[in-house]
NUBAGU-339592 format. One line per 4 residues: number of its first residue (from 0); their letters; for each residue x, y, z of C-alpha. Coordinates in steps of 0.5 Angstrom, whole numbers. Each point is the difference from the previous one (the first is absolute). Layout:
NUM) A) X:Y:Z; ... $
This chain:
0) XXXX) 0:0:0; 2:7:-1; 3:6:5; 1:6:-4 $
4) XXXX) -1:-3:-6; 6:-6:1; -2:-7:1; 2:-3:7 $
8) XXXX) -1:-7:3; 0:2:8; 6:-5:2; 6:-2:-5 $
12) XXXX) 8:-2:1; 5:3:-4; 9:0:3; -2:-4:5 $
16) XXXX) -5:4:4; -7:0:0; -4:6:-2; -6:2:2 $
20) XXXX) -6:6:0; 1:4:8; -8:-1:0; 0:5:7 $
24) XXXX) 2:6:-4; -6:-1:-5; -2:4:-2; 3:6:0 $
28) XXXX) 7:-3:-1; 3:-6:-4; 6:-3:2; 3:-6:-2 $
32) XXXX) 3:-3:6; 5:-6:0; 0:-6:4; 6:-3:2 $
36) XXXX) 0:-5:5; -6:-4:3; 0:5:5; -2:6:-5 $
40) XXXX) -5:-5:-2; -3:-1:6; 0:7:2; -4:1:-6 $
44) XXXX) -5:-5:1; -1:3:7; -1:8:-1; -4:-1:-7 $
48) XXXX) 6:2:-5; -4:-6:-3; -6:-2:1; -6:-5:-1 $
52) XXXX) 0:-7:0; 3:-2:-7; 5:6:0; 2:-3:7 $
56) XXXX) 1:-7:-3; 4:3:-5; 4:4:4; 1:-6:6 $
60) XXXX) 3:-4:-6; 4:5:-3; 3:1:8; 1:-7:1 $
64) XXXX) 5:0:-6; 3:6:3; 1:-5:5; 3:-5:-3 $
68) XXXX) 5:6:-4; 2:2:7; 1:-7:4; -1:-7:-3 $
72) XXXX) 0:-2:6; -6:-5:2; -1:2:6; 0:7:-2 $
76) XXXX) -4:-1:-6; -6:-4:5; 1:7:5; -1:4:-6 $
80) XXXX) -7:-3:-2; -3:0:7; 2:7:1; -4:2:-7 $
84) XXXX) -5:-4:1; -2:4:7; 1:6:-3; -6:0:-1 $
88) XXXX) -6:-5:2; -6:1:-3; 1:-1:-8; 1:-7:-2 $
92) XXXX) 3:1:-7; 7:2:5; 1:-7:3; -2:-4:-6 $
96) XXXX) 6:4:-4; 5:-1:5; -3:-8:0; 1:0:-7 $
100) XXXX) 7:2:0; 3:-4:6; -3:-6:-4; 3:1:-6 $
104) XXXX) 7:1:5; -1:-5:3; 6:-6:-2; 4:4:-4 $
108) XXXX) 7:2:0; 2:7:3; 3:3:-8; -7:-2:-2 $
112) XXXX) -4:3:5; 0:7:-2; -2:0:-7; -6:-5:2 $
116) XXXX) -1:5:5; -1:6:-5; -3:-5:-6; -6:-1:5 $
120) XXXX) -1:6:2; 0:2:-7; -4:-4:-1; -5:1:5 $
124) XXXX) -1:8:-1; -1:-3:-8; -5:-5:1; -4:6:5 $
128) XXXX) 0:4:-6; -3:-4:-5; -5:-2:5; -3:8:2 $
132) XXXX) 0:-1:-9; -4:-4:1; -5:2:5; -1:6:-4 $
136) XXXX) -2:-4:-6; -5:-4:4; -3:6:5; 0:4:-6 $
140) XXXX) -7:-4:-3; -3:2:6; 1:8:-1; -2:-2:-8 $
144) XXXX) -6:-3:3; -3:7:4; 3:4:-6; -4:-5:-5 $
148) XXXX) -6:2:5; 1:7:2; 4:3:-6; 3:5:4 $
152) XXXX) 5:1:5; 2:-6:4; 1:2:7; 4:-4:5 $
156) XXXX) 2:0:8; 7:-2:2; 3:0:6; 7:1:2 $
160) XXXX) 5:-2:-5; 0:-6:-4; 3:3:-7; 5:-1:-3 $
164) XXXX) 5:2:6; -3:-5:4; 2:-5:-4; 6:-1:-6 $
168) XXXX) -4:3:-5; -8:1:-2; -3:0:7; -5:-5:2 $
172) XXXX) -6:4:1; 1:6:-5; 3:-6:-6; -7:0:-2 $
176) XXXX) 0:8:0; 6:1:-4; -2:-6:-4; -7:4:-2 $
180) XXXX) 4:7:-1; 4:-3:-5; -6:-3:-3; -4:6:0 $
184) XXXX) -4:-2:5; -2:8:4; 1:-2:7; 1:4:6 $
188) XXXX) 2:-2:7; -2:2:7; 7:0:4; -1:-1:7 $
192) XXXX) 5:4:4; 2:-6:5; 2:2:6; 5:0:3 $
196) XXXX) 6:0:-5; -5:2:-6; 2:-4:-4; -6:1:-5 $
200) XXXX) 1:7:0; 8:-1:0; 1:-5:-5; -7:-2:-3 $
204) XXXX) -2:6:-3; 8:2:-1; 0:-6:-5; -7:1:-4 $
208) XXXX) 2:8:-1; 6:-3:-3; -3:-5:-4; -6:6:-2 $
212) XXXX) -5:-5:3; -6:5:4; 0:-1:6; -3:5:7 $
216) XXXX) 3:-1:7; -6:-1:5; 0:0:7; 0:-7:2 $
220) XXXX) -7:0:4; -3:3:-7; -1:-7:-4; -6:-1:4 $
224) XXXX) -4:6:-3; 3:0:-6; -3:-7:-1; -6:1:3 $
228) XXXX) -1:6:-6; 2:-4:-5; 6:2:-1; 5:-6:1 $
232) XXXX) -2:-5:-6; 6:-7:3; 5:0:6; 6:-3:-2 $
236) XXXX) 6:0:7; 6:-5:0; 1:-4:6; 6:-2:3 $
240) XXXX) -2:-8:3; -6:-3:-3; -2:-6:3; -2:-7:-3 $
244) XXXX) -8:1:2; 2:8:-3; 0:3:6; 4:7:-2 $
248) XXXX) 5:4:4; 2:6:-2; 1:8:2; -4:1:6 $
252) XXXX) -6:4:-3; -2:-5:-5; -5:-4:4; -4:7:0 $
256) XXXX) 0:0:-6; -2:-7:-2; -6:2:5; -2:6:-5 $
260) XXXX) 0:-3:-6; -4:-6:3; -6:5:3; 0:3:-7 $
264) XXXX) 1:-6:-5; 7:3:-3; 5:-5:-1; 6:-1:4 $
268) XXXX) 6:-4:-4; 6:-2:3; 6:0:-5; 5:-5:2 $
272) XXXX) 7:-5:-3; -1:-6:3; 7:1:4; -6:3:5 $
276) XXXX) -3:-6:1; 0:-3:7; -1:-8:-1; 1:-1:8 $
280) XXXX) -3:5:5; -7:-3:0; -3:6:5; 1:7:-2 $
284) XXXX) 1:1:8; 6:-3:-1; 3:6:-4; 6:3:2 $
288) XXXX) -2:7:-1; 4:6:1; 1:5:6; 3:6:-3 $
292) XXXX) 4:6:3; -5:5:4; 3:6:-4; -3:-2:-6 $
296) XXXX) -5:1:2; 1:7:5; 5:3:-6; -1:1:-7 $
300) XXXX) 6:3:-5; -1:4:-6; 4:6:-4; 0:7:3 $
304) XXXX) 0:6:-4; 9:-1:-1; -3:-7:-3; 3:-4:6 $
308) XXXX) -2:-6:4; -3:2:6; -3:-5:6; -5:4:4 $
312) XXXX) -4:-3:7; -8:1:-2; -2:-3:7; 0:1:8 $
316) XXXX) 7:-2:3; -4:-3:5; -5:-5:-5; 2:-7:0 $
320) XXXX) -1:-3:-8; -1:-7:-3; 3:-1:-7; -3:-7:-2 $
324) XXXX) 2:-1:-7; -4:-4:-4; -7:-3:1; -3:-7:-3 $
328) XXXX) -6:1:-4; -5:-7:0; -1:-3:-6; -7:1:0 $
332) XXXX) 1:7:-2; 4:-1:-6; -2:-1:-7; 5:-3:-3 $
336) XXXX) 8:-1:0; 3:1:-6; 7:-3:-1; 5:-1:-5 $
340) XXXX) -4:-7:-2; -7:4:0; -5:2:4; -3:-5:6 $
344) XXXX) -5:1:5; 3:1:7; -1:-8:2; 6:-6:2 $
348) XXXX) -4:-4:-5; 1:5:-5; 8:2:0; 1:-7:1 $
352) XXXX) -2:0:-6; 3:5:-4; 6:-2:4; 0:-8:1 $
């Protein structure tokens, strides 16, 4: 996808260093930072350098080669992989990435182990791209279906970002909006802001004006008036861990949301590579859902009038203040998942299915 006119891939490795796009600095500042050993890349799971599930399991790969390139040592390596896969708990697709690699590692001969490393990380991040291509192809018969029915504007709700930042490229929720652009399908978007870190405001919204996509940023307890008015054709959020009965955890405030669309008839899809999938945690109580620091919540950062980053305190030094991170969806309230291999109704029956 592009920024200022150029194409980038939100993570990639060149002269033994691995690259990636500062996501807190978004959107008044791009910089490509460089990761140069497992704890760069740590560091950057942990504060959101990068963030959303399938860029996680891209950068953990990626982290794990580094490891490899700074110490082969067994017992370093092994070190390394437990740290990144608690830098942060909630999003699936960063232990299935490190698993992935480890396995590959596992009975090879120590001059073999960094090139195998680095080929599977690659791999991984070219697999994920391709599967947001297809995501798009797929929830892109959806909005042709309500264009075919409206023939005007196609408005959609999203929540947080799961656009191409979120991910190696194309996105999973906005895919099909960036299909449907660039087949000429008039789409807008309605970007809820998503408190705390803004990441709808900040990085959504910064994405589609790239791209040229319509977009409006709202306020994240508007979506609910908006589909009472009618004014919200198709919700389309990503997810963070979907579990095999299609329960969806994703960015706290998505539940509201399914709420909304479900008291008013709108439909709520959840685009998603399989590498989200969780085929082992049976109850969504049995998610690891992420705590975050109380100060992005009690402060928010922006651009002075000398266009520097300020972090300023909004609330009363004496509030006490709970940073829940994401929330879980029941699949009762979901459409449909839509999925590199298609779209499926959110059941174990059916991914099984799809991806027996």
């Amino acid at each position: 996808m592009k920024i200022e006119g150029k194409e980038y891939r939100t993570i990639w490795f060149e002269n033994n260093i691995v690259k990636i796009i500062d996501q807190t600095k978004l959107p008044h500042q791009f910089i490509i930072k460089e990761l140069k050993t497992v704890k760069d890349a740590i560091n950057a799971i942990k504060v959101m350098e990068v963030r959303g599930a399938p860029l996680i399991g891209g950068t953990a790969a990626y982290g794990l080669a580094l490891a490899v390139q700074e110490n082969n040592d067994p017992q370093f390596i092994k070190k390394s992989a437990t740290e990144l896969v608690q830098s942060r708990p909630t999003a699936i697709n960063l232990k299935w990435a490190v698993d992935r690699v480890i396995k590959k590692l596992t009975g090879i001969n120590s001059d073999q182990l960094l090139s195998i490393a680095l080929n599977e990380a690659k791999k991984i991040c070219d697999e994920d791209e391709k599967f947001c291509e297809n995501i798009g192809i797929n929830g892109l018969k959806v909005i042709e279906e309500i264009y075919n029915k409206k023939k005007d504007t196609v408005n959609i709700l999203t929540h947080c970002n799961a656009g191409w930042l979120a991910t190696i490229n194309w996105g999973t929720a906005t895919s099909p909006i960036y299909h449907a652009h660039k087949k000429g399908i008039p789409v807008h978007v309605w970007v809820d802001e998503t408190r705390p870190r803004n990441q709808g405001a900040n990085l959504t919204s910064y994405e589609l004006n790239e791209e040229e996509v319509p977009n409006t940023i709202i306020a994240d307890n508007t979506g609910g008036i908006l589909m009472q008015r009618g004014e919200v054709d198709m919700c389309i959020v990503g997810t963070d861990r979907t579990l095999s009965n299609g329960d969806v955890c994703n960015k706290i405030g998505t539940y509201l949301k399914a709420l909304a669309a479900h008291d008013n008839n709108v439909p709520f899809y959840v685009a998603l590579p399989s590498s989200t999938i969780d085929w082992d945690i049976k109850d969504a109580k049995d998610i690891p859902i992420e705590e975050r620091n109380s100060e992005e919540l009690s402060h928010i950062e922006g651009v002075d009038e000398n266009n520097q980053l300020k972090k300023v305190l909004i609330y009363p030094n004496k509030s006490k203040v709970m940073n829940l991170a994401f929330d879980v969806t029941p699949a009762k309230y979901v459409t449909g998942l839509i999925t590199e291999r298609g779209i499926t109704e959110p059941s174990f029956d059916s991914l099984n299915k799809l991806f027996k």
